[in-house]
MARPAMAR-508239 format. One line per field, with one value per atom (N, C-alpha, C, O, CB): x, y, z; atom name; residue in one letter. Coordinates in steps of 0.02 Angstrom, whole numbers. Each point is the difference from the previous one (the first is absolute). Glycine has a CB too. Example, Ala and Ser with C-alpha at 12.3 -4.5 7.8 and 13.67 -1.06 7.14 Angstrom:
2
X c(660,-45,45,52,-147,77,42,-39,25,34) .
Y c(-284,59,60,-1,-58,112,59,55,55,-87) .
Z c(390,0,0,33,29,-98,3,37,8,-116) .
atome c(N,CA,C,O,CB,N,CA,C,O,CB) .
residu c(a,a,a,a,a,s,s,s,s,s) .
! end
This chain:
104
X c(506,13,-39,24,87,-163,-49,19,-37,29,83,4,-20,-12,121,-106,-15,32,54,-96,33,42,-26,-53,99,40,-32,72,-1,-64,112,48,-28,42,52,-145,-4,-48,-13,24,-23,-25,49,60,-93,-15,59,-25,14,27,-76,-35,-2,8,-74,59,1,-45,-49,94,-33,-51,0,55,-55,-56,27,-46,-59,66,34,-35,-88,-23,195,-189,-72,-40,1,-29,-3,-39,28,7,-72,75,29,82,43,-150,117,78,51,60,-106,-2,36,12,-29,65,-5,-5,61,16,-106,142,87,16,-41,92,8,45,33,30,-22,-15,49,41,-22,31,44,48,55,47,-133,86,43,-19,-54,54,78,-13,-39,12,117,-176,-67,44,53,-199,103,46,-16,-15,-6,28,2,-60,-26,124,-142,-43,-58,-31,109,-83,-48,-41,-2,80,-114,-61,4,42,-31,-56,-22,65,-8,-167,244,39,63,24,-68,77,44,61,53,-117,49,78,-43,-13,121,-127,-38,75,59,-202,108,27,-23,-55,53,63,-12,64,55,-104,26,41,23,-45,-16,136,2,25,37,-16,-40,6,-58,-58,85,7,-48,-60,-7,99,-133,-67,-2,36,-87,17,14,-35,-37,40,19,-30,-64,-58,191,-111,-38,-47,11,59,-128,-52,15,18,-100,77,18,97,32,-144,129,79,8,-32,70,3,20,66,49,-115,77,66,38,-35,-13,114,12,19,55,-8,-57,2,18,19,-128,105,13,-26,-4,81,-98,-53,41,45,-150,97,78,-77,-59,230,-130,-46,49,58,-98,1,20,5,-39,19,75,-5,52,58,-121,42,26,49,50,-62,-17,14,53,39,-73,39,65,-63,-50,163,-121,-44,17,-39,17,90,20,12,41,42,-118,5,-4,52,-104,-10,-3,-12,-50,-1,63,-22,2,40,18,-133,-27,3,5,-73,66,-22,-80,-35,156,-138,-49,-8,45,-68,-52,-17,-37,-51,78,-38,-58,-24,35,16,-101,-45,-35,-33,9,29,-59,-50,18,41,-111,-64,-43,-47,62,10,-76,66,61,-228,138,21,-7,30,-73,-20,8,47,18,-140,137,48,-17,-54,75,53,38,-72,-34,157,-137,-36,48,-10,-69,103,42,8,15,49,-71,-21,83,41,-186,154,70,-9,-53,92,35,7,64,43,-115,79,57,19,-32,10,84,21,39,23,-4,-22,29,-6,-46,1,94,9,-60,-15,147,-160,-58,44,53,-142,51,21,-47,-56,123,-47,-60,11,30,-43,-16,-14,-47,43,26,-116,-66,-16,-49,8,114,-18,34,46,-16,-48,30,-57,-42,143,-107,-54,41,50,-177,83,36,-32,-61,86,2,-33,-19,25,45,-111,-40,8,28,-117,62,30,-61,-32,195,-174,-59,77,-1,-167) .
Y c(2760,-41,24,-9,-16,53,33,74,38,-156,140,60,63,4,-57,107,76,19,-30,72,17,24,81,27,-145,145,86,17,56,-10,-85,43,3,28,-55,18,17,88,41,-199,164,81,61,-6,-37,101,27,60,44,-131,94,64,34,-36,-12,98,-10,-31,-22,107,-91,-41,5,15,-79,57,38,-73,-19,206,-204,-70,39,56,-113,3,45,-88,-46,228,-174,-40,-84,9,70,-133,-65,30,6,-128,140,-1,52,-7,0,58,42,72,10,-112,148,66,17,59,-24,-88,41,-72,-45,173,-136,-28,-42,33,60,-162,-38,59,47,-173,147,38,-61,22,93,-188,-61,-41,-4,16,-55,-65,-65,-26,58,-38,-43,-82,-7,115,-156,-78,7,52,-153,30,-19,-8,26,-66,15,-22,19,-37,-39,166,50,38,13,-1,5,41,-26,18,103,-159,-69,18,8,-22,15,-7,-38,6,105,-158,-15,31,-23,-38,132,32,79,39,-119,100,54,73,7,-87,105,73,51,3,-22,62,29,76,-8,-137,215,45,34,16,0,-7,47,70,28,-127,131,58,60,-9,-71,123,50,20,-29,67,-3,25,70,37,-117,105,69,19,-36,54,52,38,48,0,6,37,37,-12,-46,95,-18,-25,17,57,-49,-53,33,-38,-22,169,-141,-39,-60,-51,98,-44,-68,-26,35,-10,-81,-43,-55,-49,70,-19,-50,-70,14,84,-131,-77,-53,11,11,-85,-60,-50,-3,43,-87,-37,-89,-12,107,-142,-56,-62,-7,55,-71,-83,-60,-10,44,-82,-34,-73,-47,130,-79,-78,-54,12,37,-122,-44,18,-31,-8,90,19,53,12,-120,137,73,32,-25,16,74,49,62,47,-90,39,65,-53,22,77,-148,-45,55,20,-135,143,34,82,-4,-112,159,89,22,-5,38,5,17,79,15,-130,163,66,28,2,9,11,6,86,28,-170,190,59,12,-33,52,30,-26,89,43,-165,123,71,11,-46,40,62,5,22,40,-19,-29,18,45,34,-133,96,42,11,-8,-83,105,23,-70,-23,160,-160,-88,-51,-24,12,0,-58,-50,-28,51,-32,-44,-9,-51,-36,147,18,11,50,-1,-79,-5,-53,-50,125,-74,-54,0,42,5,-105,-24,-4,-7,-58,69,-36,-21,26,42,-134,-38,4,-13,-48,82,11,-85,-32,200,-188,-68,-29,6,-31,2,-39,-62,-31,65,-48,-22,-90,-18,138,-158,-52,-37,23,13,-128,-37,-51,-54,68,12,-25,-22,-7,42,-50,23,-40,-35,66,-15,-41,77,3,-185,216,61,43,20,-20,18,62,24,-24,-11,115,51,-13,-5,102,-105,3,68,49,-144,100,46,4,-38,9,74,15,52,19,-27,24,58,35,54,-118) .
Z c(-2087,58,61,56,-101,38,63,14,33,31,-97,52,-55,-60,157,-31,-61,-33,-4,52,-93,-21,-3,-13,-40,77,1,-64,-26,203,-194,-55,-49,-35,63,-66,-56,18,-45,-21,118,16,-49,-14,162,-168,-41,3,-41,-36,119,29,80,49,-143,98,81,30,-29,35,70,28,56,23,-91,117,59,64,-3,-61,101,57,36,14,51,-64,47,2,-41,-30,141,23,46,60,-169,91,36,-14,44,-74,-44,-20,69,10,-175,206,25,-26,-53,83,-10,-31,-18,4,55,-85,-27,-11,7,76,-99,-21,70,43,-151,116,53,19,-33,-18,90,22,26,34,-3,-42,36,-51,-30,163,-141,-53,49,54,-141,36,28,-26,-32,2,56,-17,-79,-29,152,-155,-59,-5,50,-62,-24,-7,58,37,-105,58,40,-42,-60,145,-29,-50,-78,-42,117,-83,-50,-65,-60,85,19,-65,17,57,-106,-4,9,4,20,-47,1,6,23,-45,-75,199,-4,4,17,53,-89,-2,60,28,-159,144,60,-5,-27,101,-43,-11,84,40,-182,160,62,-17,41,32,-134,-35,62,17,-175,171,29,-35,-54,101,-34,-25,-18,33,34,-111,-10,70,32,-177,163,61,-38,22,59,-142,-16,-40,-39,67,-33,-58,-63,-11,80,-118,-63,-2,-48,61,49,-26,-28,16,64,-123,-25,23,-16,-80,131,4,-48,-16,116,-125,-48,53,24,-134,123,72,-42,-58,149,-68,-20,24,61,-84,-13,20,20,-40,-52,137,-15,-3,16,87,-125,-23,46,-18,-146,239,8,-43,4,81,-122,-19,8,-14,-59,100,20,84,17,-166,185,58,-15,45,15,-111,-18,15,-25,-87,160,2,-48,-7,123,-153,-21,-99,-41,204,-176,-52,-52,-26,76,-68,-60,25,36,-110,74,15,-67,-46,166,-109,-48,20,59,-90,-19,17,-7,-51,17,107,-6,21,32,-19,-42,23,34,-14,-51,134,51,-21,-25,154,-115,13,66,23,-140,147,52,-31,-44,134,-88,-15,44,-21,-30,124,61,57,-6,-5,48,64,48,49,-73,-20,70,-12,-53,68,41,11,-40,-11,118,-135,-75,-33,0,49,-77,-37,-89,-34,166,-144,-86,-24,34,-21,-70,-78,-9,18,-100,51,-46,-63,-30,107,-107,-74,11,36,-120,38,-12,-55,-50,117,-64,-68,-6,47,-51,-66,-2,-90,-39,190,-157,-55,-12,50,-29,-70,-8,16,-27,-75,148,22,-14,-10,80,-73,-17,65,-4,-147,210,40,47,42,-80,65,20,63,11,-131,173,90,27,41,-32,-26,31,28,-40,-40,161,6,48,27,-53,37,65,56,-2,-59,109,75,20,-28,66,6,19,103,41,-182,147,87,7,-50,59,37,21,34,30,5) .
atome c(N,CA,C,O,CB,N,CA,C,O,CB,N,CA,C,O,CB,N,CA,C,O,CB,N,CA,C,O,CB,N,CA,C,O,CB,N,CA,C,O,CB,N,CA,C,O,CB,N,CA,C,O,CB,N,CA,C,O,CB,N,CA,C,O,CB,N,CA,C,O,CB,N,CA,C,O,CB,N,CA,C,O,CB,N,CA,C,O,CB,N,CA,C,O,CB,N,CA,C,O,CB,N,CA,C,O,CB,N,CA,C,O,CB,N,CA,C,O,CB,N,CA,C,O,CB,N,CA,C,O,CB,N,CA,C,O,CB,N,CA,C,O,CB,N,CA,C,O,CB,N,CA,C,O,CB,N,CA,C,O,CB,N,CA,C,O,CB,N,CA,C,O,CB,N,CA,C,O,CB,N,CA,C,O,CB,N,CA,C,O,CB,N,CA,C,O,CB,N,CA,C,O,CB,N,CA,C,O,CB,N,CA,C,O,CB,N,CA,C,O,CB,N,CA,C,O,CB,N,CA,C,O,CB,N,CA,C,O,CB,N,CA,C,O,CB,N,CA,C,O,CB,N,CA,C,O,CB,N,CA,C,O,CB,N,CA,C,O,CB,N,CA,C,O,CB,N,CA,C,O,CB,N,CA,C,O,CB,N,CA,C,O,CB,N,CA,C,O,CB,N,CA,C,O,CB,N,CA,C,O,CB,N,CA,C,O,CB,N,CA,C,O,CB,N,CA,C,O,CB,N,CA,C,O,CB,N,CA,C,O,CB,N,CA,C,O,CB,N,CA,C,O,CB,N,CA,C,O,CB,N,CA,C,O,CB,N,CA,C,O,CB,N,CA,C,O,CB,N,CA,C,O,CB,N,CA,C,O,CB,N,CA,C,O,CB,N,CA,C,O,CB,N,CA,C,O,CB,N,CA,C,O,CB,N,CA,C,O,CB,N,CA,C,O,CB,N,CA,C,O,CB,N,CA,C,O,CB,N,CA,C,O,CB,N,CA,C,O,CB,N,CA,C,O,CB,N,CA,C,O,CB,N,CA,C,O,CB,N,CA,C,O,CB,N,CA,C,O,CB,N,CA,C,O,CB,N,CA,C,O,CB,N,CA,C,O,CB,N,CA,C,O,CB,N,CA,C,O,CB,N,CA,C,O,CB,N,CA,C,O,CB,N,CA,C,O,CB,N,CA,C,O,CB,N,CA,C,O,CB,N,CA,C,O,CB,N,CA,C,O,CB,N,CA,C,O,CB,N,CA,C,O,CB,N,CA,C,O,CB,N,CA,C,O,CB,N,CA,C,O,CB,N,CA,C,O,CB,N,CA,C,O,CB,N,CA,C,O,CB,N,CA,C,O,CB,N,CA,C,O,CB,N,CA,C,O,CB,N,CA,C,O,CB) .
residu c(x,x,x,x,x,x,x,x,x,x,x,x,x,x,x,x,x,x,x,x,x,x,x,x,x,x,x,x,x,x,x,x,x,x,x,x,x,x,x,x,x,x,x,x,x,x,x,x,x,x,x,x,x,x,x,x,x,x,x,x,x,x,x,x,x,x,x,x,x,x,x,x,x,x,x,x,x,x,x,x,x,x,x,x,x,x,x,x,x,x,x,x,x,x,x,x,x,x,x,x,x,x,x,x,x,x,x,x,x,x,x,x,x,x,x,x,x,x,x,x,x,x,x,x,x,x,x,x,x,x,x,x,x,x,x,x,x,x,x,x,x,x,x,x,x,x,x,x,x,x,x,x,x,x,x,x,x,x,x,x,x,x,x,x,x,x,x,x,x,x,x,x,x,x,x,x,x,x,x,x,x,x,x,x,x,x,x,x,x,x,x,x,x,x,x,x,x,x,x,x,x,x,x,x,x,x,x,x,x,x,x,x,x,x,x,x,x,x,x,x,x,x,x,x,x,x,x,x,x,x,x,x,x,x,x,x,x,x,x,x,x,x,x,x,x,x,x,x,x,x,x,x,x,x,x,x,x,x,x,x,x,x,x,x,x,x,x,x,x,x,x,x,x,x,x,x,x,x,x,x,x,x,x,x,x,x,x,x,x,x,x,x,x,x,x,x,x,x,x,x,x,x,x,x,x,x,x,x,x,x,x,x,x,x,x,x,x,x,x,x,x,x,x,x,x,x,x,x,x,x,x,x,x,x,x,x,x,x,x,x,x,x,x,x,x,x,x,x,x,x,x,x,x,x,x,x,x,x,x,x,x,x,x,x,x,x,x,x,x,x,x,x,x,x,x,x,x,x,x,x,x,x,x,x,x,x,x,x,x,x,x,x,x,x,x,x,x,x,x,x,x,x,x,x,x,x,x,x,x,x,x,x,x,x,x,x,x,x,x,x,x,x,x,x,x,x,x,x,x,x,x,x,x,x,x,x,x,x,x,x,x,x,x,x,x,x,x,x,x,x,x,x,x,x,x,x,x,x,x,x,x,x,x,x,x,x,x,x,x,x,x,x,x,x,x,x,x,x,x,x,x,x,x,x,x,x,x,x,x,x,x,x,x,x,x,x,x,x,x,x,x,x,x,x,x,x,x,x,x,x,x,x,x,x,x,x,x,x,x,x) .
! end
């Protein structure tokens, strides 16, 4: 139906360039960042390099911002700001209007 898709990702992955450098931190509308149901996390960030955080990732759908939460793992990677890659951990779904928003 035109939109993206980032759930079938099953690896880490980390935002860089138009997408922004982290994860939304606020539930974005419906039908944002080219998805009908975008995904967005207000899970803290690791502080240290090398830390890992266990967070949660929420899927706005049909205007519920808290519709589906997923568990997700963040890493810092550097010392620069929201400088860390994700993984989503998730049950294999057959869906494909789902992406993550992005924020600098």
């Amino acid at each position: 139906g035109g939109y993206g898709c980032d759930f079938d990702i099953n690896q880490w992955f980390r935002f860089n360039g138009d997408g922004g450098s982290r994860m939304l931190n606020r539930c974005p509308p419906i039908n944002s960042c080219g998805a009908h149901a975008p995904m967005w996390s207000n899970s803290e960030l690791p502080e240290n390099v090398g830390e890992r955080l266990e967070a949660s990732a929420n899927m706005n759908y049909s205007n519920d911002c808290d519709h589906w939460i997923h568990q997700l793992s963040i890493i810092r990677c550097s010392h620069k700001h929201n400088d860390v890659i994700y993984y989503l951990h998730q049950e294999r779904v057959n869906m494909c209007w789902v992406t993550f928003c992005g924020m600098n």
